[in-house]
C-alpha positions in Angstrom: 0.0 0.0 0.0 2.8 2.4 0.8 5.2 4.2 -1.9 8.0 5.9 -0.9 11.5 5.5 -2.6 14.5 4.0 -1.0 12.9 4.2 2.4 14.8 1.9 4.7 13.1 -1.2 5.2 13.2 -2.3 8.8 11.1 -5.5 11.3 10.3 -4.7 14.8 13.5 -6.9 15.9 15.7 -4.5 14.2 19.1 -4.6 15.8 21.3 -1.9 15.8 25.3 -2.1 15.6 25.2 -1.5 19.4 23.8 -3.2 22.4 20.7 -2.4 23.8 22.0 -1.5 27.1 23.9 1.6 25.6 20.5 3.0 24.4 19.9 6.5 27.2 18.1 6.9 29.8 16.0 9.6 28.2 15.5 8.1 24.8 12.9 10.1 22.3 8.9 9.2 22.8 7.7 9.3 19.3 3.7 9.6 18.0 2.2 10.2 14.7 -1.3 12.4 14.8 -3.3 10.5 11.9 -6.1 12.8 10.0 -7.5 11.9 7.0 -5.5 11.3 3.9 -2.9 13.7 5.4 -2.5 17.5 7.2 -1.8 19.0 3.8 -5.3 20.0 2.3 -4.1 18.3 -0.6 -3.2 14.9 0.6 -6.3 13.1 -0.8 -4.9 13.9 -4.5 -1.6 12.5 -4.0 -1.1 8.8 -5.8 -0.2 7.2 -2.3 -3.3 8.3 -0.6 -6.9 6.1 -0.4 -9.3 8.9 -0.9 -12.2 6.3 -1.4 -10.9 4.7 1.5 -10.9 6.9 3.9 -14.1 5.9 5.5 -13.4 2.4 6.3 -11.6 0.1 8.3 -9.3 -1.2 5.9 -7.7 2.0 5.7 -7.7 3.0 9.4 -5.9 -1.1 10.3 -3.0 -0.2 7.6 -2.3 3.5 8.8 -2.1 1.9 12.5 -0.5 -1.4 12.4 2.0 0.6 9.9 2.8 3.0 12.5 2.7 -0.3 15.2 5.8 -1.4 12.8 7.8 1.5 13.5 7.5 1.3 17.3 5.7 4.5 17.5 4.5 4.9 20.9 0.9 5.9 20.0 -1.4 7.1 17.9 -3.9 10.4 17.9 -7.0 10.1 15.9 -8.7 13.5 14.6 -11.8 14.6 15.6 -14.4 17.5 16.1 -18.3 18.1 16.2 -18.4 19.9 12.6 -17.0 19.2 9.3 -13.4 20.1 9.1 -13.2 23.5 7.6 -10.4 25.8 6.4 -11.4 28.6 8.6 -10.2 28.2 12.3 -13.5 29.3 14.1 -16.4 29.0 11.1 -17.5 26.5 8.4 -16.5 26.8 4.9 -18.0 25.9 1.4 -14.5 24.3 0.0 -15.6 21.3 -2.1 -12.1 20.5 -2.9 -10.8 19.2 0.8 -11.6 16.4 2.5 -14.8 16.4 4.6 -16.2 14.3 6.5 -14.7 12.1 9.3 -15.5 8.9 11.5 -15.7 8.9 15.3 -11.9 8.8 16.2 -13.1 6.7 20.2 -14.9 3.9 17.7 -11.9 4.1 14.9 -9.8 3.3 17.8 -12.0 0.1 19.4 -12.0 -1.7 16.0 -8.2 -0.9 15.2 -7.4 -1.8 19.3 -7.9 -5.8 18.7 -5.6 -5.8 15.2 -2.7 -4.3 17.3 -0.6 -5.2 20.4 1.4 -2.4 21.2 0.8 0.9 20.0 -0.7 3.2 22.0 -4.7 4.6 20.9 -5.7 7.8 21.6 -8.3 9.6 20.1 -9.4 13.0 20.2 -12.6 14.0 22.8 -14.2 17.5 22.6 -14.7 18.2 26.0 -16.9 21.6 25.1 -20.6 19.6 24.6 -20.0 16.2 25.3 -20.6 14.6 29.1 -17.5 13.4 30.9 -19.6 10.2 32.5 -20.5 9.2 28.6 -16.7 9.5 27.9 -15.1 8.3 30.7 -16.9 4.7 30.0 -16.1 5.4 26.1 -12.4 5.5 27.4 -12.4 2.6 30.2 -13.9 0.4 27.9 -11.3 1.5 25.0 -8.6 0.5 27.6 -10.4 -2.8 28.4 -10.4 -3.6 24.2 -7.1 -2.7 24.1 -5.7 -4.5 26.9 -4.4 -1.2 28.4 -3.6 1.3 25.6 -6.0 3.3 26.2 -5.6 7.5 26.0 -7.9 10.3 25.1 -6.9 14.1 23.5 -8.9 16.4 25.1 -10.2 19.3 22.5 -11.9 22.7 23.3 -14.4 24.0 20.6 -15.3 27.6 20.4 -17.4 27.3 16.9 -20.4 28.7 16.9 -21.7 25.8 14.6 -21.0 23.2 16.4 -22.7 24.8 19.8 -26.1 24.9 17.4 -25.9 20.9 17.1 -26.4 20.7 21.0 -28.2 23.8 21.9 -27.0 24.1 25.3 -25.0 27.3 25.3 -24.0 30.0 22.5 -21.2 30.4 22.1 -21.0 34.2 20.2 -18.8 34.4 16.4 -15.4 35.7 17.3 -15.0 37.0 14.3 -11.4 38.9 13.5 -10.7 38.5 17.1 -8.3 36.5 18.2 -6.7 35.8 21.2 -5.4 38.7 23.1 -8.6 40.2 23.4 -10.7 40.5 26.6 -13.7 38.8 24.8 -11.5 35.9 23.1 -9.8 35.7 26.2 -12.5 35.6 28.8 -14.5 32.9 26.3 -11.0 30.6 26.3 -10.7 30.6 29.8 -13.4 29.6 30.4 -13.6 27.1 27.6 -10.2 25.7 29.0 -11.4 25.9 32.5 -14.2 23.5 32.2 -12.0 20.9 30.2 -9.7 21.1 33.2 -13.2 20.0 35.0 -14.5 17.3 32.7 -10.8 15.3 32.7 -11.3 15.6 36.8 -14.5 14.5 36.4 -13.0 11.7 34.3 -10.0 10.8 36.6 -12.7 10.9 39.7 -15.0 8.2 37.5 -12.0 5.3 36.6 -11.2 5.7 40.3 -15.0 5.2 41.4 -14.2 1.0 41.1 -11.4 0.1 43.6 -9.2 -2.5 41.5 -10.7 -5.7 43.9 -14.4 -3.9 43.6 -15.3 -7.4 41.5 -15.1 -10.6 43.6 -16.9 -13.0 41.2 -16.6 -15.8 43.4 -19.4 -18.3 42.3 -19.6 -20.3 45.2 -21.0 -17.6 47.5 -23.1 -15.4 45.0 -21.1 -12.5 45.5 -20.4 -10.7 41.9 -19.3 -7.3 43.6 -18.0 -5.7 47.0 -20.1 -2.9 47.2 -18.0 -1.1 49.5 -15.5 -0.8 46.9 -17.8 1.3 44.8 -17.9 5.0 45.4 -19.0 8.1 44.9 -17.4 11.2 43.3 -19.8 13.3 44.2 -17.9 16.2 42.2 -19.6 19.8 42.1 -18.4 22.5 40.0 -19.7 25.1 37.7 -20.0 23.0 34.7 -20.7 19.9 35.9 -23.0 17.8 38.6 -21.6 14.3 38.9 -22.9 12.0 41.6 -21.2 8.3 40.2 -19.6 5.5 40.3 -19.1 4.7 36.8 -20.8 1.7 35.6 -17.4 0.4 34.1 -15.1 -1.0 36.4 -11.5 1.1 36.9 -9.8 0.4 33.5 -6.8 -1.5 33.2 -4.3 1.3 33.2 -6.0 2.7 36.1 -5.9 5.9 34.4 -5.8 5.8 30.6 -3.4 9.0 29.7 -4.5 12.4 29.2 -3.3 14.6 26.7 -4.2 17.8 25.2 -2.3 20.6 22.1 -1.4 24.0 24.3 -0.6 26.8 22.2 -0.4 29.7 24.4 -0.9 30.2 28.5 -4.2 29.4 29.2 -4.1 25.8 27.6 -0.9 25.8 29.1 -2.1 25.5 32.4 -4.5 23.0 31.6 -1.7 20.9 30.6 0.0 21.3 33.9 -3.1 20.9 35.6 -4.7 17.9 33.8 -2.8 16.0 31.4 -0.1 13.2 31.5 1.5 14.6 27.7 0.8 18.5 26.5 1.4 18.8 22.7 3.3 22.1 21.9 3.8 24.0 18.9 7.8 26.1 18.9 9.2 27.0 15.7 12.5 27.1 16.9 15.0 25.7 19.9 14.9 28.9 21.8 10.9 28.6 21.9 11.0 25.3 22.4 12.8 25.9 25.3 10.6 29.0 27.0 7.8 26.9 26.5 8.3 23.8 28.1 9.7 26.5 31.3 6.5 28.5 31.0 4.7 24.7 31.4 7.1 23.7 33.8 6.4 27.0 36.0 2.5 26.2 35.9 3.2 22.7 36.9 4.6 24.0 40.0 1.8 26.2 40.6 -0.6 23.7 40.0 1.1 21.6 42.6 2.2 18.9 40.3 5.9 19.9 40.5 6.7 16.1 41.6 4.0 14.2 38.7 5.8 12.9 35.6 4.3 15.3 32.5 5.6 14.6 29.1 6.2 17.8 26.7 5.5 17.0 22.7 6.6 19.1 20.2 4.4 18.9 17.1 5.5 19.3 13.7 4.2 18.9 10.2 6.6 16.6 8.2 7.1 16.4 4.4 10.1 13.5 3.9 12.2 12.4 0.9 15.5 11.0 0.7 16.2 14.1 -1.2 15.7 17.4 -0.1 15.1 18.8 -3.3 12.4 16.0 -3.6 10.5 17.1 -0.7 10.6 21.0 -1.2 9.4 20.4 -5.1 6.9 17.5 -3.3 5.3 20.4 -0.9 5.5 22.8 -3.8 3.3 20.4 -5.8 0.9 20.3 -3.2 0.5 23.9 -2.5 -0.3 24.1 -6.0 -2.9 21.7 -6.1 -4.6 23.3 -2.9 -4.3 26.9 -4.5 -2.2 28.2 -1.6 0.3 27.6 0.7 -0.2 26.0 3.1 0.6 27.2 6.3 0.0 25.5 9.9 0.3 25.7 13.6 3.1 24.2 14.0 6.6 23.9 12.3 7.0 22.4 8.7 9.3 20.4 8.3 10.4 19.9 4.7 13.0 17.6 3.6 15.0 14.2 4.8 14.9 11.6 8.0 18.0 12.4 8.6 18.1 15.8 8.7 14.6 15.9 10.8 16.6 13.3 13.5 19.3 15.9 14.0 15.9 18.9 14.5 14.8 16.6 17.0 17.6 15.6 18.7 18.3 19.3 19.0 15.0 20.6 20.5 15.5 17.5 23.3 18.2 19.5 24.7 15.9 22.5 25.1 13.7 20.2 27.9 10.9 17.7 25.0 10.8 14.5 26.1 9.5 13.4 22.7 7.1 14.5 19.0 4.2 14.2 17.9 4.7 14.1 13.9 1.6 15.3 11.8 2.4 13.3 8.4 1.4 16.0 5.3 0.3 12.9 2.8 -0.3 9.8 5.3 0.5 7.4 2.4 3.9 8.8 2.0 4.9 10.1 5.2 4.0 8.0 7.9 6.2 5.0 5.9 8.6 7.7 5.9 8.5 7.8 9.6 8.6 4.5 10.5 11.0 3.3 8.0 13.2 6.2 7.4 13.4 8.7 10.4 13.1 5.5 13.2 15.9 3.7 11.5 18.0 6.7 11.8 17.3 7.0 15.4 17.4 3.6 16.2 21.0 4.1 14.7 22.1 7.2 17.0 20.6 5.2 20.4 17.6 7.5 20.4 15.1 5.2 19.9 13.7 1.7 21.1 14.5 -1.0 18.9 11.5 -2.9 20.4 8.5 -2.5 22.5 9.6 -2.5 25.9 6.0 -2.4 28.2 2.5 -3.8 27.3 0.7 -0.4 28.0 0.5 2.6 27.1 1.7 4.0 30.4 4.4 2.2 30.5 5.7 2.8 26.8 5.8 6.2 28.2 7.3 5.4 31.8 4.6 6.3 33.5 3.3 4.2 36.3 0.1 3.0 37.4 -1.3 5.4 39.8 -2.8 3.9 43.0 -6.8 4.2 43.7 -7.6 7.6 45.3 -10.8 6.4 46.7 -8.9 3.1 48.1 -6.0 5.0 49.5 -8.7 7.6 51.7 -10.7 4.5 52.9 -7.2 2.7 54.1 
């Protein structure tokens, strides 16, 4: 299914001319963000991509178990409560992008049985959606899985997508951005109840102490009720009484993550999330903002937690850099612009993007979250050009080295706050 030329080809017990002991302490935490045919609005055109494929499971098992084969530690799975739009805030009438997406919580139950490593984590919009709903949605993910569960928690501040609920109204922002007391004061608050609905969450996988279920046949007893608890969490955007009707996941806690671009997401990472996904175009950013997250750790009084810092970038690979640049420049012309993103591009070979990362490690990221422009010829570029190279500098695993997700990312399993008040 995949094309790309000379791309090194490599199994997932791939030695490398050293032994595995010399590997570091600290090695690079890799994931791919899938999306479609690609991040480039023009992906779907490409002669890699699936177009008419896009909406089944075929394609969603060979985008996975291809990034399963390059030991990437997980994947994110796209998402939102409107059509995907080229307008940050509004809908569009572009007939020439893909539109149109699949629930990324069910793409990653039917993809979780075909896989035995990789980490699933699909994206959740926290903004209309119940945390009770989604905390079962996740724990059961994490059961399918066998403990690989995560979630990516999403704000949504379109005025279209509030109208499918009719709960709130949320006002056009128009040519405001942030920076503005009406942008900002609408954020905040946007930010401020996701930072409730993943404590609502945390609160629900904790509701089941991990010996709540006795099953024991002889005696009747299927459950020790006194194991079962309330969360009884009151806040301004949400009521919840609980337990959850799903018993605490296998993880214990599936991982959080969110995409922070500025200080008020910033301090939901800190506040919330077990990985924050950042956006710096260069070291020296890189570097103030994982000490801007760093500093609202602290202040959140998480100084002590493990919290993993992603930098995101865009990738467009070749073995030739001249191949990638006239590769992007192709594309641009097919979507009628350049295309410009959130986060760095990166245009040109694995090599080259192993020495960017490797660079922005030193200014405090713990690992990358890769956005592949054309799916069909970047992820293979990932996982068999870019991991090969790190494999070869002792950067990266050369196998999987934990069963969960949590542990991929050396995080452990977090003891029962509900048992640890009743002890």
């Amino acid at each position: 299914m995949w094309s790309i030329r000379k791309a090194p080809s490599v199994s997932s017990d791939f030695s490398p001319p050293y032994p595995a002991s010399s590997l570091p302490d600290n090695p690079l935490h890799l994931a791919v963000a899938l999306d479609g045919a690609g991040w480039h609005p023009a992906a779907w055109r490409e002669p890699e991509s699936r177009p008419r494929e896009l909406l089944t499971a075929r394609y969603w098992h060979d985008v996975v178990t291809e990034s399963e084969r390059g030991l990437l530690d997980f994947v994110t799975i796209e998402d939102s409560l409107g059509p995907q739009s080229s307008h940050p805030t509004e809908p569009d009438t572009r007939t020439d992008q893909v539109r149109g997406r699949l629930d990324a919580v069910l793409v990653a139950a039917r993809v979780a049985p075909v896989t035995r490593h990789i980490g699933l984590v699909p994206t959740v919009v926290a903004t209309h959606t119940e945390p009770f709903h989604l905390s079962k949605a996740i724990a059961t993910l994490d059961y399918v899985s066998s403990g690989r569960a995560g979630l990516r928690v999403q704000v949504s501040a379109r005025p279209d997508e509030a109208a499918h609920f009719g709960r709130r109204t949320i006002p056009a922002l128009g040519t405001g951005g942030p920076g503005t007391p009406a942008v900002d004061a609408l954020l905040t608050d946007l930010f401020d109840e996701a930072a409730d609905y993943v404590e609502v969450l945390r609160r629900l996988w904790d509701s089941w102490e991990d010996d709540a279920e006795i099953r024991d046949v002889a005696t009747g007893r299927f459950i020790d009720a006194s194991k079962l608890h309330y969360i009884d969490f009151e806040g301004p955007h949400f009521s919840v009484k609980g337990p959850s009707i799903t018993p605490r996941p296998p993880q214990g806690q599936p991982v959080v993550s969110a995409l922070a671009h500025r200080t008020v997401p910033f301090r939901l990472v800190a506040r919330s999330a077990d990985i924050g996904y950042v956006t710096p175009h260069d070291g020296d950013q890189a570097r103030a903002v994982v000490a801007e997250i760093r500093a609202e750790q602290e202040a959140a009084g998480r100084g002590r937690e493990p919290l993993h810092i992603f930098g995101d970038l865009v990738v467009l690979l070749d073995d030739d850099p001249a191949a990638a640049r006239a590769r992007r420049e192709r594309l641009d012309g097919l979507a009628g612009s350049p295309y410009t993103s959130d986060a760095k591009i990166f245009t040109g070979t694995p090599g080259a993007l192993a020495d960017l990362l490797l660079e922005w490690q030193g200014a405090g990221l713990t690992g990358y979250r890769l956005r592949p422009a054309v799916i069909g010829h970047d992820l293979p570029a990932i996982t068999r050009g870019l991991v090969p190279e790190l494999q070869h500098r002792g950067a990266f695993r050369v196998r999987y080295e934990a069963d969960t997700l949590r542990g991929l990312l050396g995080l452990a399993r977090p003891a029962n706050r509900y048992a640890a008040a009743t002890a």
